[in-house]
C-alpha positions as CSV (number, residue, x, y, z in Angstrom):
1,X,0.0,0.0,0.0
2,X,1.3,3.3,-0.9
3,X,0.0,6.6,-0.7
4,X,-3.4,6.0,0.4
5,X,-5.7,5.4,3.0
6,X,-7.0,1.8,4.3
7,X,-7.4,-0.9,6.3
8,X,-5.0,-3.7,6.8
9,X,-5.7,-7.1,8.9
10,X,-2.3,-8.6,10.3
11,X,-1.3,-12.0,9.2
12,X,1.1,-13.1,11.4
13,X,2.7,-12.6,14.8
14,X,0.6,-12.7,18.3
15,X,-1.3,-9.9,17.3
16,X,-2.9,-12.1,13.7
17,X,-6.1,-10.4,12.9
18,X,-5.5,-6.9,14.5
19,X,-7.0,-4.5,12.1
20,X,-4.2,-1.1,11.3
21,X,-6.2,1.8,9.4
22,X,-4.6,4.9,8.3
23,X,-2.8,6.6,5.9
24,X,-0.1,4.1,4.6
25,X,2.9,5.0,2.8
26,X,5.0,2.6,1.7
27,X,3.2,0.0,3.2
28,X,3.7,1.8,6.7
29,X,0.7,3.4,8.4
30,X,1.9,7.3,9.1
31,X,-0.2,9.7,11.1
32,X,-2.6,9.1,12.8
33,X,-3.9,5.6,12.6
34,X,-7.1,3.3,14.4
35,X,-5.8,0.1,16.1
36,X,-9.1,-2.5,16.7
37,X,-7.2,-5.1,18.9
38,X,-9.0,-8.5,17.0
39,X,-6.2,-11.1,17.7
40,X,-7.2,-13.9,20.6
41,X,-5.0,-12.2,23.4
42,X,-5.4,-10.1,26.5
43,X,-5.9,-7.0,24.2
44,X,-8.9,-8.2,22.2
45,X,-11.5,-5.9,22.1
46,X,-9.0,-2.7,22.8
47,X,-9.2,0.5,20.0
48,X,-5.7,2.1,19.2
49,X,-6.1,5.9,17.9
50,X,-3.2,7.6,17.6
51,X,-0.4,9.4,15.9
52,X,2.6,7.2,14.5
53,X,6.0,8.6,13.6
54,X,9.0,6.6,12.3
55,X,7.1,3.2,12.6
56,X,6.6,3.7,16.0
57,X,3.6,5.3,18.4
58,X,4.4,8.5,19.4
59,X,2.8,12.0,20.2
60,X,-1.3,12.1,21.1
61,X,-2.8,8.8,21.9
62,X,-6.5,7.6,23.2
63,X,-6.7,3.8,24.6
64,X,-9.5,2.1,25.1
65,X,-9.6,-1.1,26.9
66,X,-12.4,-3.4,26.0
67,X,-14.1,-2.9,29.3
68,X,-14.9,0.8,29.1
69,X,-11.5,2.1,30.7
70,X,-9.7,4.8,28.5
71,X,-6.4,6.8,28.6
72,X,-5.3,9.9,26.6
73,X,-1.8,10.8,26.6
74,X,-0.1,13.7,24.8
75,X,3.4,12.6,24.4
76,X,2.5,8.4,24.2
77,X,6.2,6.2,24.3
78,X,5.4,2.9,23.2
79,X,8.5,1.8,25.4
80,X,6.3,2.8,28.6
81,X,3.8,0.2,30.2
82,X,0.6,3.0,30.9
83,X,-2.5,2.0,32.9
84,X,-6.5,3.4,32.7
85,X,-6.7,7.1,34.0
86,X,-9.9,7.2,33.2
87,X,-13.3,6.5,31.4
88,X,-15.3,6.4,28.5
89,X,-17.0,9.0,30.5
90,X,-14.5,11.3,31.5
91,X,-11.4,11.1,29.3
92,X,-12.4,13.9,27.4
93,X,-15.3,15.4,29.5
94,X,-16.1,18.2,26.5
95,X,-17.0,16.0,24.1
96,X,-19.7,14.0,26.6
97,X,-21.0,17.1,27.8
98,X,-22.4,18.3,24.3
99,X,-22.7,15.8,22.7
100,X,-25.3,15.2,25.8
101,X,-26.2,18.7,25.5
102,X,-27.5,18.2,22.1
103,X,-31.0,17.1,21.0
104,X,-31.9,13.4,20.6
105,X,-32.3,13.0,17.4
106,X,-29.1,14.7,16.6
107,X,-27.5,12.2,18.5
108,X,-29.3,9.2,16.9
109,X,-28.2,11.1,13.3
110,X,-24.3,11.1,15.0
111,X,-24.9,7.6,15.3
112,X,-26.2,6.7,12.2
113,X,-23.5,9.3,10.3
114,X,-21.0,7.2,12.2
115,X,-23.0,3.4,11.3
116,X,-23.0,4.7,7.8
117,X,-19.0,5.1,7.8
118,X,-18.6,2.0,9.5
119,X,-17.1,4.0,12.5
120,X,-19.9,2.9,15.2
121,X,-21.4,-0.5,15.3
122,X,-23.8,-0.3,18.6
123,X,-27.5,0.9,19.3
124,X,-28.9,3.4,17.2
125,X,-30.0,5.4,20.4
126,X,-28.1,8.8,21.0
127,X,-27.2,7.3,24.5
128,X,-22.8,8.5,25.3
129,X,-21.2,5.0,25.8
130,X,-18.2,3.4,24.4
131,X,-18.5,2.5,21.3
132,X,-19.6,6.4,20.7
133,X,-16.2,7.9,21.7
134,X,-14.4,5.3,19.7
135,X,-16.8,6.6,16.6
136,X,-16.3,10.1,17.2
137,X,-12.9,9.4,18.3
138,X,-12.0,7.5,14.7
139,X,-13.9,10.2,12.8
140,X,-12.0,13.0,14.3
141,X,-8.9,11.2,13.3
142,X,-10.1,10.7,9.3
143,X,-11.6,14.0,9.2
144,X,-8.9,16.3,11.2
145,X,-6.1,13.9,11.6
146,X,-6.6,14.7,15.5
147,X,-7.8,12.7,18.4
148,X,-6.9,15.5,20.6
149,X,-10.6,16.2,21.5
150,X,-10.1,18.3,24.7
151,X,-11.2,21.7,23.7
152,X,-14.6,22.5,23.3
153,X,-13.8,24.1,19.5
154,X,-12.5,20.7,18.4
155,X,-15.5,18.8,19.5
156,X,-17.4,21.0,18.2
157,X,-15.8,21.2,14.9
158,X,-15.9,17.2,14.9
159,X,-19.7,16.9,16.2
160,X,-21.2,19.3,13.0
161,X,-18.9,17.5,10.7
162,X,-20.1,14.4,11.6
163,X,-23.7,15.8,10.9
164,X,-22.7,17.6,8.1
165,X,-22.0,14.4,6.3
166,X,-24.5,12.2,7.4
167,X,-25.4,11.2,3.8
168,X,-22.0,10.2,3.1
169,X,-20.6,6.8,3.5
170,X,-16.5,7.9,3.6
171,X,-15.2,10.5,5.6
172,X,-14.6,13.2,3.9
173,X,-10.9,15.0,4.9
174,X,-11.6,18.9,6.1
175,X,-9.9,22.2,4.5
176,X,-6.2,22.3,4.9
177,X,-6.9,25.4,6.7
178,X,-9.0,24.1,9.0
179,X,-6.4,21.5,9.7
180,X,-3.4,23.8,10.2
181,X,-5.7,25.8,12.7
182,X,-6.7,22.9,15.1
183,X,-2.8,21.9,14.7
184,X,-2.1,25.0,16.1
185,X,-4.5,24.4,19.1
């Protein structure tokens, strides 16, 4: 794979059937990329979304463990061991809030924005859990190569883009400008 974006299963190793998606160049995922932990191992059911540079994990990084516990870590060094902080709930406690704040059936159309993408695969019921951070959470990362989703501006940005292309079936990348600016954040 080179110079595009995609999904790769693993086909060997003790992590066979982990599932890398991301920008690859040169058959190496760069940027920020979506681990789903799918190998039969203590990991299975984790999510992975975070920057890679140099073939290795490094800069902003949200973890997910498969029972609800989460992690966010600015400056991530895959040669560290790191434990839960916090939850699905809390990790970034922004996001929750409007996303709660908003109308019902603007959360069920989050939902079925992200179901459409093949981003969320839960209830259709505009109920905060899980499986809706990893959605947002992936989506942010397709649309502005971020999972940094502490500041209210970035959620918000994320949360109208997701409704903003609710009739699409792809993420669709935002304005470069758009991009440098949340960098910047």
């Amino acid at each position: 794979m080179n110079n595009c974006f995609g999904s790769r299963i693993t086909g060997s190793g003790k992590f066979i059937g982990d599932e890398w998606i991301g920008h690859y160049k040169f058959n190496r995922i760069v940027g920020i990329a979506t681990v789903l932990a799918q190998a039969n191992n203590k990991w299975k059911g984790d999510v992975r979304i975070g920057e890679r540079k140099n073939n290795r994990w490094s800069g902003n990084m949200l973890y997910i463990w498969h029972g609800g516990e989460t992690r966010f870590e600015q400056e991530w060094d895959q040669d560290k061991v790191y434990y839960s902080n916090s939850t699905v709930n809390d990790v970034f406690r922004p996001l929750r809030k409007l996303y709660e704040s908003m109308p019902r059936n603007k959360r069920i159309a989050i939902h079925n924005s992200l179901t459409k993408k093949r981003l969320y695969s839960a209830a259709i019921d505009g109920v905060w859990g899980r499986n809706t951070l990893i959605g947002i959470g992936r989506f942010a990362a397709e649309y502005l190569n971020t999972i940094d989703l502490r500041s209210l501006e970035n959620c918000s940005i994320v949360l109208d883009a997701i409704l903003e292309q609710s009739a699409l079936v792809r993420t669709k990348v935002t304005s470069a400008a758009k991009l440098n600016a949340v960098k910047e954040k």
